[in-house]
C-alpha positions in Angstrom: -10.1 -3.8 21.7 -9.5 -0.6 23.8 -10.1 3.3 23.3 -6.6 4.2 21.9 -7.0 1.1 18.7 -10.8 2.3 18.2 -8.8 6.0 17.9 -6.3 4.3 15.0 -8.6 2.5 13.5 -11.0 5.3 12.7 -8.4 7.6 11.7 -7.0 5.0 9.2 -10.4 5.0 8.0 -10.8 8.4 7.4 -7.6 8.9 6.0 -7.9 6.0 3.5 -11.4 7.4 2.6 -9.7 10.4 1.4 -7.1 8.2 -1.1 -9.6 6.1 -2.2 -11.2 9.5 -3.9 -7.9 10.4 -5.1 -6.6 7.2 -6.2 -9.5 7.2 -9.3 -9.6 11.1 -9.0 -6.0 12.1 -10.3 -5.0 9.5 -12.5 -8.7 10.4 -14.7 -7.7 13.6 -14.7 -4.2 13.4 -15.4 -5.2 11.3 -18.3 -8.3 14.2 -19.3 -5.6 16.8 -19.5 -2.8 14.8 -21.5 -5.1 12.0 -22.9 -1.5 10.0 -22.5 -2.1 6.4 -20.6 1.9 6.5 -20.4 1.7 9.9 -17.9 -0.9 8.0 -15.7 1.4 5.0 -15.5 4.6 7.0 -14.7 2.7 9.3 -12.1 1.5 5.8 -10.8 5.2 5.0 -10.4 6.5 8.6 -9.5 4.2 8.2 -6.4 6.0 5.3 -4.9 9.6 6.5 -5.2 9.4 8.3 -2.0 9.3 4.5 -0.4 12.7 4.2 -1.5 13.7 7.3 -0.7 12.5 8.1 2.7 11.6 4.7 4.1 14.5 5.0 6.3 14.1 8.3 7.5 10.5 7.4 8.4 11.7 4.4 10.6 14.4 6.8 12.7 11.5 9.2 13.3 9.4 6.5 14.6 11.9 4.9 16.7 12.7 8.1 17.9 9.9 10.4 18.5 5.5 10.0 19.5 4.1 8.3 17.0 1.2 10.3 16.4 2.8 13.4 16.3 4.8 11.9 13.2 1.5 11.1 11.8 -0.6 14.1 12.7 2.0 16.3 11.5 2.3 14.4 8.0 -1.2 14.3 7.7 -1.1 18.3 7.7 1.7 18.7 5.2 -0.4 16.8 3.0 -3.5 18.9 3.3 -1.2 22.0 1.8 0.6 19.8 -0.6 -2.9 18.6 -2.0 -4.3 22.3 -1.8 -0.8 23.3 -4.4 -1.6 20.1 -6.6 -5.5 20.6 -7.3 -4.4 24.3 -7.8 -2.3 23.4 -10.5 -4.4 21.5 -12.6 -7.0 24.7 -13.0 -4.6 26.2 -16.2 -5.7 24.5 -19.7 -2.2 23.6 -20.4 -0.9 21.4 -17.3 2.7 21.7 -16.2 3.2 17.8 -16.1 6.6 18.7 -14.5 5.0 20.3 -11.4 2.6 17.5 -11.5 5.0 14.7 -11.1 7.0 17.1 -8.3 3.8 17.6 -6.2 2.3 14.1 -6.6 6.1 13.1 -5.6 6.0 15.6 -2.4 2.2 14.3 -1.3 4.0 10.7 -1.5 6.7 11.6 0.4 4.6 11.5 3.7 3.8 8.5 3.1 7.4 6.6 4.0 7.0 8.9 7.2 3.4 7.9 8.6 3.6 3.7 7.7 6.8 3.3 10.3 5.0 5.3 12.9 1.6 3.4 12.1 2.9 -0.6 12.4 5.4 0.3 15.5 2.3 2.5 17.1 -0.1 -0.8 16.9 2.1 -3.3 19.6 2.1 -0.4 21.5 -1.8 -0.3 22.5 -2.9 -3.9 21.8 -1.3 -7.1 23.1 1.2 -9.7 21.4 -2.1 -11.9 21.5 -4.3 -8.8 19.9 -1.9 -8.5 17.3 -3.3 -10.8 14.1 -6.9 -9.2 15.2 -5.5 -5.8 15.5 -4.0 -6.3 11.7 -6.8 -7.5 10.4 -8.8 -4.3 11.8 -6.9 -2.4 10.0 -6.8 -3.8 6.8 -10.3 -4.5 6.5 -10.9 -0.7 6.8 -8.8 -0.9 3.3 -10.7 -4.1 1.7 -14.0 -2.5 3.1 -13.2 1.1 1.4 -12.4 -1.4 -1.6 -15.2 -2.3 -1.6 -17.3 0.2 -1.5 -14.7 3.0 -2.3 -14.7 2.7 -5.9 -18.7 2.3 -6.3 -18.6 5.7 -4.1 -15.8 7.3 -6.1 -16.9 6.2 -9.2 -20.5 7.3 -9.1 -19.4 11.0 -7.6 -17.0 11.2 -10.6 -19.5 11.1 -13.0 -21.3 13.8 -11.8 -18.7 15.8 -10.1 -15.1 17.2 -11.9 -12.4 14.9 -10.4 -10.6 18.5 -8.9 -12.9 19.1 -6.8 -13.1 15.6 -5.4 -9.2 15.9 -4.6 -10.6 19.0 -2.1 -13.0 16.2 -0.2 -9.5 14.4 0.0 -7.6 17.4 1.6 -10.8 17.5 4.5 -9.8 14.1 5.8 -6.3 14.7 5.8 -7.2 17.5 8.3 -9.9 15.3 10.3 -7.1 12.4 10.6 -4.5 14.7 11.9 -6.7 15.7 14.5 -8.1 12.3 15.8 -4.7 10.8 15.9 -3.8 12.6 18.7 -6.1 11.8 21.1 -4.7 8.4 21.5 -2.5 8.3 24.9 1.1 6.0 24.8 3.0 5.8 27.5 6.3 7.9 27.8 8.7 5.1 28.1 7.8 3.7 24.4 10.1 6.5 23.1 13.6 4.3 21.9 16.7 6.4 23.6 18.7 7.2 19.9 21.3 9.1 21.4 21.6 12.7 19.4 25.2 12.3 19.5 24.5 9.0 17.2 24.8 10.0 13.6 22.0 9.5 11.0 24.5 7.0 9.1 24.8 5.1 12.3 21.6 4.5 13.1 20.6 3.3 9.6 23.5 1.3 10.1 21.9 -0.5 13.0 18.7 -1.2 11.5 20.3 -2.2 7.6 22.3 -4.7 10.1 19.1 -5.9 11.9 17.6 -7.0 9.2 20.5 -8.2 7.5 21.2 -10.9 10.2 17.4 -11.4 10.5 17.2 -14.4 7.6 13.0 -14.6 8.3 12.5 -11.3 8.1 14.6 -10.6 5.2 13.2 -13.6 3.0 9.8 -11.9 3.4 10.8 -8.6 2.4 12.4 -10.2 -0.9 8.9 -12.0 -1.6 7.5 -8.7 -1.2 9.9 -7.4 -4.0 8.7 -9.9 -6.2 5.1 -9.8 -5.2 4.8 -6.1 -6.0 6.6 -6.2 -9.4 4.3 -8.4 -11.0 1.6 -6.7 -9.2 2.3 -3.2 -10.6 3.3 -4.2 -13.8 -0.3 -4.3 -15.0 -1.8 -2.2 -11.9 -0.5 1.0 -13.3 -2.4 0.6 -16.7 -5.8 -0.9 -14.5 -7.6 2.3 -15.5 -6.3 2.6 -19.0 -7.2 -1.0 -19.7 -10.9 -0.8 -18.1 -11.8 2.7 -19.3 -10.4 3.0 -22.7 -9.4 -0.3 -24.1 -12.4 -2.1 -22.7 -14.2 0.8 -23.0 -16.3 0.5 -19.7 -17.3 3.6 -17.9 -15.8 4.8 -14.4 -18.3 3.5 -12.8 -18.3 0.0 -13.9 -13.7 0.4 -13.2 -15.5 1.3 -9.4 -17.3 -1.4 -9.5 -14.7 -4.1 -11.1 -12.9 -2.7 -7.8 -15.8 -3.3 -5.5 -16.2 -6.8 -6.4 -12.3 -7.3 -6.3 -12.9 -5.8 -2.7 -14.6 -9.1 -1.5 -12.1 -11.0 -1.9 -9.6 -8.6 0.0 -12.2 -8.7 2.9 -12.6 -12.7 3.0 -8.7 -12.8 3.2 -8.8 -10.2 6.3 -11.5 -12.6 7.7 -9.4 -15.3 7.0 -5.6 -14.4 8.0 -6.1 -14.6 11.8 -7.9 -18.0 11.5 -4.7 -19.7 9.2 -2.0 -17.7 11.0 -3.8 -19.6 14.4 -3.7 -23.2 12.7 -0.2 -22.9 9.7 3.2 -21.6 10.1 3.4 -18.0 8.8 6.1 -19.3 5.9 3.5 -21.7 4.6 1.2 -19.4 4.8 3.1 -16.7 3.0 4.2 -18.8 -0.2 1.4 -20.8 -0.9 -0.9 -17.6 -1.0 1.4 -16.1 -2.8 1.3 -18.8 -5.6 -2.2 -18.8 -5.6 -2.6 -15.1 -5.9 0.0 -15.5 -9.0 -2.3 -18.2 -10.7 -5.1 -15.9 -10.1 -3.6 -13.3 -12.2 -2.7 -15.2 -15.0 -6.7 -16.7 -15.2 -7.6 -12.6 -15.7 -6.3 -12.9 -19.1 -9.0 -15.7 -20.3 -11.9 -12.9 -19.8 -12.4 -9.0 -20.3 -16.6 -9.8 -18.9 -16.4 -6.9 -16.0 -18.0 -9.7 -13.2 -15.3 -12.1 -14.5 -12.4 -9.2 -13.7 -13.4 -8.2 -10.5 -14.1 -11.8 -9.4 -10.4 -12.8 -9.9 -9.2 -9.1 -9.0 -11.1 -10.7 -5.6 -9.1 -13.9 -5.4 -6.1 -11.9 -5.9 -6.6 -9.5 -3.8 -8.1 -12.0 -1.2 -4.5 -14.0 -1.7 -2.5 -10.8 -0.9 -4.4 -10.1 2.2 -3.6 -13.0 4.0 0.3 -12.2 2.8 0.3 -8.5 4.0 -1.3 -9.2 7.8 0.7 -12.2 7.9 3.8 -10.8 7.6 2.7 -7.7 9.3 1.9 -10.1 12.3 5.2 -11.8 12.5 7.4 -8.9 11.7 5.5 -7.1 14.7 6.1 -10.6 17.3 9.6 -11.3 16.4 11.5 -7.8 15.5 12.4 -6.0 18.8 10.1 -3.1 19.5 13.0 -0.5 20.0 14.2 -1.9 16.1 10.8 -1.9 14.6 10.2 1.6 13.5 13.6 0.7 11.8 12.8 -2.4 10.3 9.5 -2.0 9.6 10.9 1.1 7.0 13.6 -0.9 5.9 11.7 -3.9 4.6 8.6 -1.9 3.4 11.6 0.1 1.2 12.9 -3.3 0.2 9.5 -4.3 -1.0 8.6 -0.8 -2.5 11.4 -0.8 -4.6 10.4 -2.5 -7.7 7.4 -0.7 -7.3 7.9 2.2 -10.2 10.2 -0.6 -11.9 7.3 -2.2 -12.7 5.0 0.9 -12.9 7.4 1.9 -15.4 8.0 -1.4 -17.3 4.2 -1.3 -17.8 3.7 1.4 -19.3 6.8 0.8 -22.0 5.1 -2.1 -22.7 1.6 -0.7 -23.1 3.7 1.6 -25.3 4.8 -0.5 -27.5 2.0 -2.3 -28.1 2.3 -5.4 -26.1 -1.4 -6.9 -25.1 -2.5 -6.3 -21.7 -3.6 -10.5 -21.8 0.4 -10.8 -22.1 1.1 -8.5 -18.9 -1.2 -10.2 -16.9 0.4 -14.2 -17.9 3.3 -12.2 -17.2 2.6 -10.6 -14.1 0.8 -13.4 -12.2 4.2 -16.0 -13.5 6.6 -13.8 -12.0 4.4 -13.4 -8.5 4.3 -17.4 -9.0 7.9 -17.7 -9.0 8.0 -15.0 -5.4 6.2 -17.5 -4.0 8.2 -20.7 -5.4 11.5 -18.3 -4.4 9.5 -17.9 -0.6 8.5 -21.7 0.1 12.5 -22.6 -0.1 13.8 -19.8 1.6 14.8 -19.7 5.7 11.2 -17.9 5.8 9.1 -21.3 5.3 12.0 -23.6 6.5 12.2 -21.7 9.9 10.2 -24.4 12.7 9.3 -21.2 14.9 7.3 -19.7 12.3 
C-alpha cells in the first residue's frame, strides 16, 4: 500500500481511538448523573439521527470539494463540540436537554467525514487494492475492539469518565492534522455546477440509487441488519453493568473478546469476496450473524457473551467490507460521495428506531433474553429478505 493509504489509515486509527474512550465514557456517565438506563439508550439513539439528517449533505460535500479538507475541518468542530459537552456535565444537576443537543451536534460530523472517507479510498489505491484497502480499515476498528474496551475499561476505573472525554478531544485534533498530508490529484474534484441547486443534485444521487437495484437491495439489508442490531445494542451497558452486575471492566472485556471475531471476519472478507459472489456472501453472513444473536440468550457467563458477540460481530464484518467493496467497484466515482451518503442514510435510519424501541421495552419490563431472540430473528429475516432480492440474483456480483 502507498504513503497517502498509510496517511488514512493511521488517522482512522487515531480518530477511532478517541471514540472508543467515549463510546464507554459518556453513556457511564450519563447513566452516573441520571442513574436512568432509558437516557443512555435514547442518547445512544439521539447520536445517530444526524445519519438521517445530514447523510446527504455529506455526500454533496464530498463529491464536490477535497476530501480531507471535509474531514480535517470536521475533525476540528468536534474537538470544540466535545470541549462544550464535557463542560457541561461538571454542574451536579445535568441539563439532559443540552446533553442530547451537544451529543446530537458532535454526531452531526459524522454524516459529513464517512462520504469523504469511502469516496477518498478509490482515489489512492487501485480497483484491485480495494477489498485489502477495506479490510485495513476496518481492522483498525475490530483491532480497537479488541483491545479498546480492556483499555477503556481499565482507565475508567481509575480515572472519572470526564476527563477521559478530554483524551478524546486530543485525537480529534491529531486526526485533523494528519489527514492533510495525504496528496489527491486535482482532477478528482466532480464539476457540480454552482448554478445546480442543492434539490437537484440530491435529485441526481436519490435517482442513482433508485435505478441501481444491487445497490439498493443492500442498503435495505442494511436497514434491517441495524434494527435488530440496535435494538438490544443500546441497553449493552445497562444489561452487563447493572443487570448482570459485572464491572466495566469485565463489559471492556465482553467487548474485547467480541473483537476477535470482528477481526477474523476482516481477515476473512477479502479471501470469500475472491472465491463467492458478493450477494451470497452478504445474505448468508447475514443469517448467520442473526442465529448468533439469538444463541446469546441461552447464557449471561461473560466468556460465553463475548464469544457470540465475536461470531456476530465476525458475521457483520464480512457484510460491511463486502458491500463497501462492491459499492466502491460498481457506483461511478463522480456519484459515489452521493451514494455512498444516500445508502449509509438508508441504513442508518432505523438506527434510533431501534435505539428507541429498546429502551421502551427495557422499560416496560420485557427480558433482555427476549430482545436478543428478537433481535437476531429480525436480522435473520434481512438476510432471508437479501438472498431473493436482485442483490444475490445479480450473475455480475
Amino acid at each position: 500500500m502507498n504513503r497517502n493509504y498509510k496517511i488514512l489509515w493511521l488517522t482512522f486509527l487515531v480518530s477511532n481511538f478517541g471514540d472508543w474512550l467515549r463510546k464507554l465514557a459518556l453513556p457511564l456517565l450519563v447513566f452516573e448523573k441520571t442513574g436512568s438506563p432509558f437516557h443512555m439508550a435514547t442518547l445512544y439513539g439521539i447520536s445517530f439521527l444526524p445519519w438521517i439528517l445530514f447523510s446527504l449533505v455529506g455526500g454533496i460535500l464530498a463529491d464536490k470539494f477535497k476530501k480531507v479538507y471535509i474531514i480535517s475541518i470536521c475533525h476540528l468542530i468536534s474537538l470544540v463540540i466535545l470541549s462544550l459537552l464535557i463542560i457541561s456535565f461538571k454542574n451536579d444537576n445535568v441539563l439532559l436537554l443540552l446533553i442530547y443537543i451537544l451529543t446530537f451536534l458532535l454526531s452531526s460530523t459524522e454524516p459529513l467525514v464517512h462520504p469523504a472517507f469511502q469516496s477518498l479510498l478509490p482515489q489512492i489505491v487501485t480497483d484491485n487494492q480495494l477489498s485489502k484497502a477495506n479490510s485495513g480499515i476496518q481492522l483498525i476498528d475490530n483491532t480497537l475492539n479488541l483491545i479498546g474496551p480492556m483499555i477503556s475499561g481499565s482507565v475508567l476505573l481509575l480515572i472519572n469518565p470526564a476527563k477521559v472525554l478530554w483524551v478524546n478531544a486530543l485525537t480529534f485534533l491529531i486526526a485533523s492534522v494528519l489527514i492533510l498530508c495525504i496528496k489527491t490529484p486535482e482532477n478528482t474534484l466532480v464539476n457540480i455546477s454552482k448554478k445546480e441547486s442543492l434539490s437537484k443534485t440530491i435529485s441526481i444521487g436519490l435517482h442513482y440509487v433508485k435505478n441501481d437495484k444491487i445497490i439498493l437491495s443492500g442498503a435495505i439489508l442494511f436497514f434491517g441488519t441495524n434494527f435488530a442490531i440496535h435494538i438490544f445494542q443500546a441497553n449493552l451497558v445497562y444489561y452487563i453493568t447493572d443487570v448482570l452486575g459485572y464491572t466495566s471492566f469485565h463489559y471492556g472485556l465482553i467487548l474485547s473478546i467480541a473483537g476477535v471475531g470482528a477481526i477474523l471476519g476482516a481477515i476473512l472478507a477479502p479471501e470469500l469476496i475472491k472465491k463467492f459472489r458478493y450477494g451470497k456472501i452478504l445474505s448468508i453472513s447475514t443469517m448467520l450473524a442473526g442465529l448468533s444473536t439469538m444463541l446469546l440468550s441461552i447464557n449471561t457467563n461473560y466468556i460465553y457473551m463475548g464469544v457470540f458477540l465475536g461470531l456476530s460481530n465476525m458475521f457483520g464484518n464480512i457484510n460491511a467490507i463486502t458491500y463497501f467493496t462492491l459499492r466502491q467497484k460498481v457506483v461511478k466515482k463522480e456519484m459515489l460521495g452521493r451514494v455512498v451518503s444516500i445508502t449509509r442514510m438508508i441504513s442508518f435510519a432505523s438506527i434510533p428506531l431501534g435505539a428507541y424501541l429498546g429502551g421502551i421495552l427495557v422499560s416496560h419490563n420485557l427480558t433482555i433474553i427476549s430482545i436478543l431472540i428478537l433481535a437476531g430473528t429480525i436480522r435473520f429475516l434481512a438476510g432471508g429478505f437479501s438472498y431473493f432480492s436482485p442483490l444475490t440474483k445479480s450473475k455480475n456480483y
